[in-house]
N, C-alpha and C positions, 0 to 999 in steps of 0.2 A: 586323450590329449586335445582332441577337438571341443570338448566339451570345457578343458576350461581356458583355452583360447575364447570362446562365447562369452563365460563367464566373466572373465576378465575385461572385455571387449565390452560390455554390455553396464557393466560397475561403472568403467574407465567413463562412460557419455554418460552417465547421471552424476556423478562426479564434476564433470565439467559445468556441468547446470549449474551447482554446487556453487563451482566457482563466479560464474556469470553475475549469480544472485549477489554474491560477498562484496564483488567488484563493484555494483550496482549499490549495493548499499554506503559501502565506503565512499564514492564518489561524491554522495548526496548528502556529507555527513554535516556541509553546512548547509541543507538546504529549506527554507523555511515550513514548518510543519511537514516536513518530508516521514513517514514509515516505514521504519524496516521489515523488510520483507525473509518470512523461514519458510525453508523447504523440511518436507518428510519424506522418506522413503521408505518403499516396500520388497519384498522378493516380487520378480518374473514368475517363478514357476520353482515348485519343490516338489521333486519325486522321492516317493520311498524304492531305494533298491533291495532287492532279496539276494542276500547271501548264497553261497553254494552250498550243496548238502554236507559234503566234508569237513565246513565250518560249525556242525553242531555236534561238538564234543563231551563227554561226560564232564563237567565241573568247570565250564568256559562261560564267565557269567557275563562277556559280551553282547550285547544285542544282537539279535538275527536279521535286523535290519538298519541303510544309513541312509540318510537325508543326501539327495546328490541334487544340489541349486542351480540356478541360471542366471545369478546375477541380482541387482539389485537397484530399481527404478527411482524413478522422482514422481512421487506419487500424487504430491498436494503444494504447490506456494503460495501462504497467505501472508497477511499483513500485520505484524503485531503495533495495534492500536496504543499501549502505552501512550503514556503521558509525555509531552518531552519537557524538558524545564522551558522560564519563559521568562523573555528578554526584554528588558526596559530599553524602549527608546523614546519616548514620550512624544509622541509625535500622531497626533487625534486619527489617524487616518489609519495606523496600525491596529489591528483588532487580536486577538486570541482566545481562543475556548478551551476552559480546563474542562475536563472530562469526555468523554466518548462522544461528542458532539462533531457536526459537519456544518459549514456553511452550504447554503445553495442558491449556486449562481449562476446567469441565464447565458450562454455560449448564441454566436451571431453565424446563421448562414445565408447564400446565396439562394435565389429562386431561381427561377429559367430563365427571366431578365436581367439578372444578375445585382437584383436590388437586397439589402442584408436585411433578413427577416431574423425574428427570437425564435432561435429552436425551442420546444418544447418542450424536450427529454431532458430531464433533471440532471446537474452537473452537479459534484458537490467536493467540497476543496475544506484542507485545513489552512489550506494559507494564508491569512487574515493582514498581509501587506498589499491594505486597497491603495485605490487611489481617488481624486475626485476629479470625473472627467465630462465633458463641456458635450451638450445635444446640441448642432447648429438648428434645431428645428424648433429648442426651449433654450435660447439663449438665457434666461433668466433664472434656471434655475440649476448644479451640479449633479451626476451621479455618483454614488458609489459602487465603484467597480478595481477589479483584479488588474491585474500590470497590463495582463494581455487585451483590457477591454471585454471582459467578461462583470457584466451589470450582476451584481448583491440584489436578490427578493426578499422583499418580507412576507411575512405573515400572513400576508393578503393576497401575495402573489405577485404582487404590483413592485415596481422598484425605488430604491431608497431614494431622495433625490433632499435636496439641501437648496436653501437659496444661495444664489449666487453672493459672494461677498460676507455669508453667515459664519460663524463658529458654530460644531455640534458635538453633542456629548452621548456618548451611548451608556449603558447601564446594563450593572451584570444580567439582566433577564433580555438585556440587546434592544430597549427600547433607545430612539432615536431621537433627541430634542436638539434644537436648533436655536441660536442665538444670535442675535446682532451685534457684531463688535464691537462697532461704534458707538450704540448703545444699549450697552448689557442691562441698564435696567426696566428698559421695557419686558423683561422678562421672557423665557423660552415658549418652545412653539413644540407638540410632539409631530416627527416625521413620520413614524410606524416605528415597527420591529422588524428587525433585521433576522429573516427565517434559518432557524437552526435545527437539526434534524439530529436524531439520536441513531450511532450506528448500531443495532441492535445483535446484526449477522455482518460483520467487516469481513469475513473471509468468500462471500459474493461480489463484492464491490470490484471491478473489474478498472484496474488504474490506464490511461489513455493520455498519459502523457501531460506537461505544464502540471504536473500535482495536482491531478483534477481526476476524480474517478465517478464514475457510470456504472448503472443497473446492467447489466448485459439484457438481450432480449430473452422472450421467454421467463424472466423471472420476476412476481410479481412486486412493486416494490413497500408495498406493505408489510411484507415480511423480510426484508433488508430494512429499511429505514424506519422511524417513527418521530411524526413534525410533535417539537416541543414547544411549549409557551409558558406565559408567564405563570401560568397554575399549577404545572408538573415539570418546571425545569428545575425548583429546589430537589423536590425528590428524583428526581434524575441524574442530580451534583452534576449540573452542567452550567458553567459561569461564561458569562463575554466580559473581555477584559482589555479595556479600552489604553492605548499608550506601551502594548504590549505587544510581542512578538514569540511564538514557538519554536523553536529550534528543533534539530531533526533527534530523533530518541534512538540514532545510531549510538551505541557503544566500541569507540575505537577500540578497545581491547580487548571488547570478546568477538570483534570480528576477524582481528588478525589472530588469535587463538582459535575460530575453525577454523580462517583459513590455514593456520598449520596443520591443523588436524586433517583437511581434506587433503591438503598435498600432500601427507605422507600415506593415506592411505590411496592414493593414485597414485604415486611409488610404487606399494605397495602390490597393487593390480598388474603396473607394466611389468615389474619384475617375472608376476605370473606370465605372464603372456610372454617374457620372452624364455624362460625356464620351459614354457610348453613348445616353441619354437626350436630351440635345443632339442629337448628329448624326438620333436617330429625328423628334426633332421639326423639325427641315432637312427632314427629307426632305419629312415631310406637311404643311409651308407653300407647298410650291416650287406652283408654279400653269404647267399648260400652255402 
């Protein structure tokens, strides 16, 4: 009875994970290039037990031995990268990428003077609702950057940056030209390329919050990520798609279909567990 109180016990908090994740998805279901995230699980421990001698009878074509389990974990939650559809709102500052692709964007921290320096370690977002935001240092020219002020790199490393007062047009390989509204026929100017990276291994990508996920340490990132350009971004079927927006590749209806399926089988668990609660308390009523 101990044993599948455990059991039970042990199902019931991977289950609950289960649920975390569902909630977590659902939540996000509008959120821009947001991915949903699946769990898998595995058994704790499986022991084979052996029968009693008296269980092996002439013509008993039962097994001599049964699988007695411990329950069953949350082993792996990754992210499934699917494609999500994609949103016209025509408005040049909105970007999107069909295909396994990432932007990479440069996140801002403090030093010990408390002056904001460009962190180094690679940020990288599907969320492609930039914006264009103002250097007091280069009044003359904009950046493109993410809502939070997280500055868009190109290809170079270097960041996107637009004159002040320009119109700019990007192109599906994420090249950047730049035009004057006033007068468009002076013709465009190229800004760079807007750096897109291919996720190779997405179930490394470690998410950190504002839809923005990181290498973890220790892992090298050459083998998660791979920088695309304009040579191998056809063969990659990786597009930038300017005036566009991605929407999250939650499916509201097969989420509430597990989540029925996990609530009944966490049902299912408590029940054990209070069925084993009963028979313990049989036991320690029974009187000599």
């Amino acid at each position: 009875m101990n044993h599948s109180m455990i059991n039970s016990m042990v199902t019931m908090h991977a289950l609950q994970q289960k649920l975390d994740i569902l909630s977590n998805n659902m939540a996000n279901i509008n959120t821009t290039g947001f991915k949903r995230k699946e769990a898998t699980f595995e058994d704790v421990l499986t022991n084979m037990k052996s029968q009693p001698q008296g269980f092996q009878q002439a013509g008993r074509l039962s097994p001599l031995g049964f699988n007695q389990g411990w329950g069953a974990k949350l082993s792996q939650i990754q992210m499934n990268f699917s494609q999500g559809s994609l949103q016209s709102t025509g408005l040049q500052t909105d970007l999107a990428i069909e295909g396994d692709g990432l932007f990479e964007v440069a996140t801002m921290t403090l030093d010990a003077q408390g002056n904001p320096v460009v962190s180094q370690n690679p940020v990288f977002t599907r969320d492609g609702a930039f914006e264009l935001v103002v250097n007091p240092q280069q009044p003359d020219v904009v950046y493109l950057a993410t809502k939070e002020g997280n500055l868009v790199r190109g290809v170079d490393n270097n960041f996107i940056t637009i004159p002040k007062g320009h119109k700019f047009a990007v192109s599906e390989s994420g090249q950047v030209s730049s035009y004057s509204g006033s007068v468009p026929e002076a013709g465009s100017e190229l800004r760079g390329q807007i750096k897109v990276v291919r996720a190779m291994r997405p179930q490394f990508l470690q998410q950190v919050g504002e839809n923005r996920y990181v290498i973890p340490a220790g892992v090298l990132p050459e083998t998660v990520v791979q920088p695309v350009n304009g040579a191998n971004q056809s063969e990659a079927a990786i597009a930038v798609r300017q005036g566009f927006l991605e929407q999250s590749n939650v499916n509201l209806a097969d989420e509430m279909t597990d989540l029925m399926m996990v609530q009944k089988a966490f049902q299912l668990s408590s029940r054990a567990l209070t069925s084993s609660d009963t028979m313990m308390g049989l036991a320690t009523s029974l009187r000599p």
